[in-house]
C-alpha positions, 0 to 999 in steps of 0.5 A: 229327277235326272235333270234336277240332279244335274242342276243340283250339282253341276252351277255351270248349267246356265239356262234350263229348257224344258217340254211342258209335257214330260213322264211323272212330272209337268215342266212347270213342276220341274221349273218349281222344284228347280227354283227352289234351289236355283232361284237365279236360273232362267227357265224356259218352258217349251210347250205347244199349248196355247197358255201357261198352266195357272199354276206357272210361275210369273218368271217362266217364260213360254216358248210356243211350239214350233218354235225357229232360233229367232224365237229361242233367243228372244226366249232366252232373253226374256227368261234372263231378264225374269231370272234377274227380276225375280232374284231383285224381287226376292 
């Protein structure tokens, strides 16, 4: 709830990482909420299972744990890119 907070109010949050794995909610539940008042917001869903719930949106991208600085930008190219197809989509 805090980080839905933050991105409510502060536009200058850019990109959103978060754990799949949270207390009282999942990441794909945050990027849901988030995406409905931030649909332009890359989001990047760091989780250590193999595959990405049924559930998660086309437009998250999963960043695989362990992860090292090569893998987060190449995620966070990716979830720019989706951030950017999903919004033409839309």
């Amino acid at each position: 709830q805090e980080a839905i907070a933050h991105l409510e109010n502060d536009l200058d949050i850019d990109l959103l990482i978060t754990d799949q794995a949270m207390p009282n909610m999942t990441g794909v539940e945050l990027a849901d909420q988030v995406r409905g008042f931030r649909p332009d917001l890359p989001i990047i869903l760091a989780t250590g299972y193999a595959e990405l719930p049924n559930d998660a949106s086309a437009a998250l991208v999963k960043l695989g744990k362990p992860f090292d600085q090569i893998q987060v930008a190449a995620a966070i190219k990716r979830a720019i890119n989706a951030a950017e197809q999903a919004e033409v989509a839309s």
